[in-house]
C-alpha positions in Angstrom: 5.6 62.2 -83.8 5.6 59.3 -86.9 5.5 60.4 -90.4 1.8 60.6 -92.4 0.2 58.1 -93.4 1.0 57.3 -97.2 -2.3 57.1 -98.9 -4.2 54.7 -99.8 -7.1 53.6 -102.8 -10.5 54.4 -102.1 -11.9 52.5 -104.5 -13.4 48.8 -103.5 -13.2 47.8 -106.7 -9.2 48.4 -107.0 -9.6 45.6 -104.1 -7.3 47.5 -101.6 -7.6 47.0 -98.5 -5.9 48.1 -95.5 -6.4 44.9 -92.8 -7.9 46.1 -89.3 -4.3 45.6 -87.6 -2.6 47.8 -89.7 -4.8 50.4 -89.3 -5.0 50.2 -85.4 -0.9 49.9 -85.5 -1.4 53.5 -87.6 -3.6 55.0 -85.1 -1.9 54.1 -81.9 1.2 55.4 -83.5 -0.4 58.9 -83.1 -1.4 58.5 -79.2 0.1 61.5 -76.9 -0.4 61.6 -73.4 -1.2 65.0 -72.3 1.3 66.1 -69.7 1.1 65.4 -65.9 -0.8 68.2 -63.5 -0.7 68.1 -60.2 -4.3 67.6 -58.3 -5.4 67.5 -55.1 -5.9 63.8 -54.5 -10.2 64.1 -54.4 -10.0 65.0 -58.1 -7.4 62.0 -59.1 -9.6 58.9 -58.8 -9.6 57.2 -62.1 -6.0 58.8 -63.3 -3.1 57.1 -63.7 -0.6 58.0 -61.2 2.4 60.4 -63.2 4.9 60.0 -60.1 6.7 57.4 -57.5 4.7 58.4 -54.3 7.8 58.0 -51.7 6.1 57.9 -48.4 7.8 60.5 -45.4 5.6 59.3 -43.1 5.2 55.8 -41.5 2.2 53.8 -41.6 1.0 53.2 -38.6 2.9 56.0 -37.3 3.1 54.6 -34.0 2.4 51.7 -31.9 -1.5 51.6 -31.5 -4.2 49.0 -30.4 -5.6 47.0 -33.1 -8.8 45.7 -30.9 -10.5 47.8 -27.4 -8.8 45.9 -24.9 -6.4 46.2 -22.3 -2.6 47.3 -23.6 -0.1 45.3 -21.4 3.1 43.1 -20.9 3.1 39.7 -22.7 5.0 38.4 -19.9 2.5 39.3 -17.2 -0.2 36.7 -19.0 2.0 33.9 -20.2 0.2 31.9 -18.0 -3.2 33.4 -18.5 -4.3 29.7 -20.6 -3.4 27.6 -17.4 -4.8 30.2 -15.1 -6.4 33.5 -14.7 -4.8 36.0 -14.3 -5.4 39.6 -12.6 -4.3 42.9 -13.1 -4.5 46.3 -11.9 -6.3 48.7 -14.4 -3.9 51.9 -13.9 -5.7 54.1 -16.9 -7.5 54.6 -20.2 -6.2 55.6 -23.9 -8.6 56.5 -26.0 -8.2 57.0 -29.6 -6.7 60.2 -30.5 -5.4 60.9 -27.2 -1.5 62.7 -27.2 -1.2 62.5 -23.5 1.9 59.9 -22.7 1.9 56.6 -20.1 4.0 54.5 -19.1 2.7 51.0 -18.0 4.7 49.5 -15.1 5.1 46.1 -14.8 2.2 43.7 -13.4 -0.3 46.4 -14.5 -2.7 46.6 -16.9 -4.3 50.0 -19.4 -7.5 49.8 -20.8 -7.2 51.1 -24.7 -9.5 51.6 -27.6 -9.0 50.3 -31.3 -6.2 53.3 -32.5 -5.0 54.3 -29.2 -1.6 54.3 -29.0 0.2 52.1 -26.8 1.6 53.4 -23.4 5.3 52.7 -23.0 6.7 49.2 -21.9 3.4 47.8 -23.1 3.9 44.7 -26.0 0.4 43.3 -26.8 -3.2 44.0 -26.5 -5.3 42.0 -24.7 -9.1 41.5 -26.4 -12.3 42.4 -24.2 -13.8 39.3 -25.2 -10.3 37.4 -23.1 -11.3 39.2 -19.9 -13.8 39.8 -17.6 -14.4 43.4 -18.8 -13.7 44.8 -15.2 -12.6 48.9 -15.5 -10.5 48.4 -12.1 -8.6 45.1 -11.7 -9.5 43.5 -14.9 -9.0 39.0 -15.3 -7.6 37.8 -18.6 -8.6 34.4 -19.3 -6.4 33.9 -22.3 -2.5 34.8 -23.2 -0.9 36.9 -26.2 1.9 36.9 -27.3 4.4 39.8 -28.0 2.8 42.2 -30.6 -0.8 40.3 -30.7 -2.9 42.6 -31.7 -1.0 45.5 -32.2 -0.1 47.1 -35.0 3.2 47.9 -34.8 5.0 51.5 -36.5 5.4 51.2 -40.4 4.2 47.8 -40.6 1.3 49.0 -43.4 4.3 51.4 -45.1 7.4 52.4 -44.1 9.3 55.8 -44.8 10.9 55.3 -48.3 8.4 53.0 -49.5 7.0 53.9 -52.7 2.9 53.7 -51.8 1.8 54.4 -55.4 4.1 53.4 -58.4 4.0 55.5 -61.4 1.2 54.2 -64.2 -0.7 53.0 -61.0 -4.5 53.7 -62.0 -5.7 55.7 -58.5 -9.0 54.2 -57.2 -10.7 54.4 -54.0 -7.6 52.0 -52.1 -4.8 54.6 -53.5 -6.8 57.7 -52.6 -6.8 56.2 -49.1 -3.2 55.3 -49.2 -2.2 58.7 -50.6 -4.2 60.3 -47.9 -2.6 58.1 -44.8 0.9 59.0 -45.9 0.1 62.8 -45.8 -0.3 63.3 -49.2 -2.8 65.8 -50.4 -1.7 66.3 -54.1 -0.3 63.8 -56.7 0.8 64.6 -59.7 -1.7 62.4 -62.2 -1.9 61.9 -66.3 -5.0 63.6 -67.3 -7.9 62.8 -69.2 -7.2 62.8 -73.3 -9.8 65.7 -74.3 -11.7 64.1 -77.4 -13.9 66.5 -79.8 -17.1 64.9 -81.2 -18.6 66.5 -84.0 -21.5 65.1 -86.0 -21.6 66.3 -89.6 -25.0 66.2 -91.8 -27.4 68.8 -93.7 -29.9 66.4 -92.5 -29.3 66.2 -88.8 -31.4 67.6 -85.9 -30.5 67.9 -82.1 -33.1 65.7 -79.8 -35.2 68.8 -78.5 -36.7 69.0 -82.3 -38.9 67.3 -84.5 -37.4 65.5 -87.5 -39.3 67.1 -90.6 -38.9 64.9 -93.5 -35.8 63.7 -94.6 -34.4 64.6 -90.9 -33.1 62.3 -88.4 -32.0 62.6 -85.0 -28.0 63.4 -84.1 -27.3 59.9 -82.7 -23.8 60.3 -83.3 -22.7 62.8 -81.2 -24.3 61.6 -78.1 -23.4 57.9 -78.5 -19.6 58.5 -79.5 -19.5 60.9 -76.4 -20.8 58.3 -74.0 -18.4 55.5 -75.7 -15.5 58.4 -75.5 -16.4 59.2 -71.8 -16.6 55.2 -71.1 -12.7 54.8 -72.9 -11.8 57.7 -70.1 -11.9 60.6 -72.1 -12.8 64.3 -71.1 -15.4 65.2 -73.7 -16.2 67.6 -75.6 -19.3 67.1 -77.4 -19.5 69.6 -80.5 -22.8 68.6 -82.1 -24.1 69.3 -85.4 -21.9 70.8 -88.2 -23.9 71.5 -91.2 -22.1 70.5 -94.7 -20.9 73.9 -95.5 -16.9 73.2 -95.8 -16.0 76.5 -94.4 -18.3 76.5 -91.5 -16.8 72.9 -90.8 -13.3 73.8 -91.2 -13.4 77.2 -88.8 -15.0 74.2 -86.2 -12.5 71.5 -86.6 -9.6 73.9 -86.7 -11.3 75.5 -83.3 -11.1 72.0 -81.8 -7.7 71.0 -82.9 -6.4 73.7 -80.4 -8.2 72.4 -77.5 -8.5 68.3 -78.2 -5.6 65.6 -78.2 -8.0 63.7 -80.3 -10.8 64.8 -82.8 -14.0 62.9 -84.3 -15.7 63.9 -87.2 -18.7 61.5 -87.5 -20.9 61.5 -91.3 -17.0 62.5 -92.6 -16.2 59.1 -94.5 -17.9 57.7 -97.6 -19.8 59.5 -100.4 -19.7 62.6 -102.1 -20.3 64.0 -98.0 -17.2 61.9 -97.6 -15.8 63.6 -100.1 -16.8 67.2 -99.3 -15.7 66.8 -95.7 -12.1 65.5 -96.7 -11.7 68.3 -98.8 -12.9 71.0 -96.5 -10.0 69.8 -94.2 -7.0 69.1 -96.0 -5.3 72.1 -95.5 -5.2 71.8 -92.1 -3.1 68.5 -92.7 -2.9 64.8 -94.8 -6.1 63.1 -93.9 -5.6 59.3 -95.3 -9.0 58.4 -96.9 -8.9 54.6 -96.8 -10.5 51.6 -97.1 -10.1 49.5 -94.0 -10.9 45.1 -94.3 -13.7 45.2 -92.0 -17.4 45.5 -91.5 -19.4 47.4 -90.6 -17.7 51.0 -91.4 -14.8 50.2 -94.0 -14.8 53.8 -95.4 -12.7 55.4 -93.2 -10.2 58.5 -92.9 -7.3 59.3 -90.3 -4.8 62.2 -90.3 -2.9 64.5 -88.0 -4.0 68.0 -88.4 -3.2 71.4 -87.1 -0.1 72.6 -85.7 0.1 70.1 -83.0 -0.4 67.0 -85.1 -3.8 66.3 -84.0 -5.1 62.6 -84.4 -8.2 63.2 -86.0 -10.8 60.3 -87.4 -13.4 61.0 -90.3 -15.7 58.4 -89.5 -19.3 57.0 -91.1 -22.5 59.0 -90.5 -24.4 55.5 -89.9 -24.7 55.5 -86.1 -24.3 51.7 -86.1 -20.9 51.7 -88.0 -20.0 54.4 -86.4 -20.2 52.8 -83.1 -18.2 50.2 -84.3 -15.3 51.8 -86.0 -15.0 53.9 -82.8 -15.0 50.8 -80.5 -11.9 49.6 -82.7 -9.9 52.5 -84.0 -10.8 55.0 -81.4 -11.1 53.5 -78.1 -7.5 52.1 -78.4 -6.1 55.4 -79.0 -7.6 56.7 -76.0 -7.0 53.9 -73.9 -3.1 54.4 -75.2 -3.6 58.3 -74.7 -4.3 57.6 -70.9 -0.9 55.6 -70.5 -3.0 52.4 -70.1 -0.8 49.3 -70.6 -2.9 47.5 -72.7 -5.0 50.0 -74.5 -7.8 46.7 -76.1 -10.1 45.4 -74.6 -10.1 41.7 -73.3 -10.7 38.8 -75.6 -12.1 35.4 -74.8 -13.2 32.2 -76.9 -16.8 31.7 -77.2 -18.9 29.0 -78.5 -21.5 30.0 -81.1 -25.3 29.1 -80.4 -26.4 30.3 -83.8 -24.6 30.5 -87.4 -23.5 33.5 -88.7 -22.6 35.0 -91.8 -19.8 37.7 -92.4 -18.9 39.6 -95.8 -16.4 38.2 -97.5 -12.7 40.0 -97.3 -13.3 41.8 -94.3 -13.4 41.5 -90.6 -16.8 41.0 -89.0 -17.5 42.8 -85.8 -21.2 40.9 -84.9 -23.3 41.7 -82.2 -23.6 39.2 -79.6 -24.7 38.6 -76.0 -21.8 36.8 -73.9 -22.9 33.7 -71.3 -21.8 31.5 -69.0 -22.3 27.9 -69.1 -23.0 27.1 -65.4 -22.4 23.3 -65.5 -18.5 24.3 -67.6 -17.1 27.2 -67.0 -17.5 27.7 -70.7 -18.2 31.0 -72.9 -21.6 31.1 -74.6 -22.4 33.8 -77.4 -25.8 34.5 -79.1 -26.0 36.6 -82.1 -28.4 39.5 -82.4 -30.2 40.3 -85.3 -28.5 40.2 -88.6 -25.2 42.0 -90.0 -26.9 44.5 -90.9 -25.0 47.9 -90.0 -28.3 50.2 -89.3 -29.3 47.9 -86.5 -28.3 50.1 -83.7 -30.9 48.6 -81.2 -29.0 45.0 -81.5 -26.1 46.9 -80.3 -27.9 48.3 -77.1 -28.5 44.9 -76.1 -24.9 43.8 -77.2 -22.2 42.8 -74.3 -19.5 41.8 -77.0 -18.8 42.1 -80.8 -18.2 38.7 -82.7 -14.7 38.9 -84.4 -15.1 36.8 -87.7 -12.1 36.6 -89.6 -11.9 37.7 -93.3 -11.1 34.3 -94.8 -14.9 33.2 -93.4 -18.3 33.9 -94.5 -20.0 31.3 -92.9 -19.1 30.2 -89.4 -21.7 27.4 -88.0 -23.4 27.3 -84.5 -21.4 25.4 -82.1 -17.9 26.3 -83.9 -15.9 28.0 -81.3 -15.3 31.8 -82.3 -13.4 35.3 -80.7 -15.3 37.6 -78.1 -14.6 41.1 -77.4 -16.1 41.9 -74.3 -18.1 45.7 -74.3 -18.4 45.5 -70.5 -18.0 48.9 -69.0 -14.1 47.5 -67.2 -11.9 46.8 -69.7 
């Protein structure tokens, strides 16, 4: 575990800002990977693979027929190109079948695709280089030795590692996993991440807003973004403000959670009320942070295990945002990903756009493909405005626009984080 984070100003005025890299260096110093479990290989798709996978079996794990065709001697049809060439058919091997042969020379078995080979036989003759014939087939065309056959432990061999450790398991490593024998694999799992939405003012979606209500965005959009990162969530819901009510929560989900998200819990005197409703359960770092949307923020460890847990803004927009580049990495890092951000490409701007001076922009933008180059298009959406949540939904990247600018011109080339579901 690192040490707390010192605090920092909350004022704007006082001018101090923490930069966006600093702050995501903070958070990812706080990433712990919950420890490996064993699962049957069904449940591991999507986990990153906690163990070398030595193989005790081969792959093949014996000499079988790659094609239906007729198993025999590469020396009997050497000449098979020059001249036909006819040979007894002594048998059949179907696939599956554990009854032994032995080919003699001069002779000829008739196989299916997965049979195993009968002894003395070297190659596989295709169908399609034969006349077909069941007893005394003609093969129009020569193999050579081991054409079309796959041979014992030619895929994997006993000792090979088949999945490395970090190895994300997908649908090719399941297989792989499953051909070697294995039926459990001892996988990192899922980061458990708490969302809780925090507001007097908030109502769940199966109600009508009276006046002054609005709908609990928050907790449903963080624990789609959450579940997108790779997370197992756990979404809370509405808090009301009442500090004690939140804190009994909070400290209820710092048992069970590697991470925790307190959404409406930065900026304000809510801001305020939530921070101090949970600073006895450990140093939470209310801080301004040099970008926009969301640079009220707070971070802190709490509980007995040293939770990461982020106070974030209420305004679904920025809270979107803030969790896209504070939280996502921390999951991502949680997970034992490599490289816990997402990928970043150059883009060339078809509109202008404007940033707020001293801080970061994160823009919404739409990501194209200039057929005739190669070359990265983006179009803004909307304005930077941070209520404008419905930009977002049609957002495939956010516009990074360093602090130093406030203007940036169309056609000026710019940086693209891609919001593709793959990261």
């Amino acid at each position: 575990m690192t040490e707390p984070i010192a605090e920092a100003a909350e004022t704007e005025d006082a001018g101090q800002f923490r930069s966006v890299e600093d702050q995501i260096s903070l958070t990812l110093d706080a990433a712990v990977r919950p420890r490996p479990v064993r699962v049957a290989i069904s449940e591991a798709q999507g986990l990153l693979c906690a163990e070398e996978v030595v193989a005790e079996h081969a792959l093949p794990g014996f000499d079988q027929a790659a094609v239906d065709g007729y198993a025999v001697r590469s020396v009997d049809v050497r000449t098979a190109g020059q001249e036909p060439v006819q040979l007894p058919v002594v048998g059949e091997i179907a696939a599956g079948s554990r009854q032994p042969r032995r080919l003699q020379p001069g002779q000829a078995v008739r196989v299916d695709t997965g049979a195993p080979l009968p002894t003395l036989a070297d190659a596989v003759v295709p169908t399609a280089y034969t006349d077909g014939h069941q007893a005394k087939v003609t093969v129009h065309k020569s193999v050579p030795s081991a054409g079309y056959v796959r041979r014992t432990g030619e895929d994997v061999q006993i000792g090979d590692v088949a999945v490395r450790k970090g190895d994300t398991i997908g649908s090719a490593q399941v297989g792989l996993l499953a051909a070697v024998g294995r039926a459990k694999v001892l996988v990192y799992p899922r980061p458990r991440v708490s969302i809780v939405s925090v507001g007097d003012e908030l109502v769940d979606i199966d109600r009508t807003p009276s006046v002054g209500q609005v709908y609990d965005v928050n907790s449903y959009a963080l624990s789609a973004a959450a579940r997108d990162a790779g997370a197992e969530v756990s979404r809370v819901g509405i808090v009301p403000g009442d500090p004690k009510r939140l804190r009994e929560v909070v400290e209820g989900r710092l048992l069970m959670s590697e991470i925790v998200v307190v959404a409406g819990g930065a900026g304000g005197s809510a801001g305020d009320e939530v921070h101090a409703a949970l600073s006895d359960l450990g140093h939470i770092d209310m801080t301004r942070v040099a970008m926009h949307p969301g640079s009220v923020q707070g971070f802190g460890r709490l509980g007995p295990d040293s939770v990461p847990t982020f106070l974030i803004p209420g305004n679904p927009m920025s809270a979107l945002v803030v969790f896209e580049v504070l939280v996502r990495p921390l999951i991502r890092a949680a997970r034992g990903t490599r490289n816990p951000h997402r990928r970043i490409v150059g883009a060339r701007l078809l509109s202008p756009v404007t940033s707020t001076e001293g801080r970061k922009g994160f823009l919404r933008g739409q990501l194209l493909r200039d057929e005739g180059n190669g070359e990265y298009l983006v179009q803004p959406l909307g304005t930077s405005g941070a209520h404008l949540l419905a930009s977002l939904a049609e957002a495939n990247c956010l516009i990074n626009i360093d602090e130093d600018l406030t203007e940036v011109a169309a056609g000026e080339q710019v940086k693209v984080t891609f919001l593709a579901q793959r990261a």
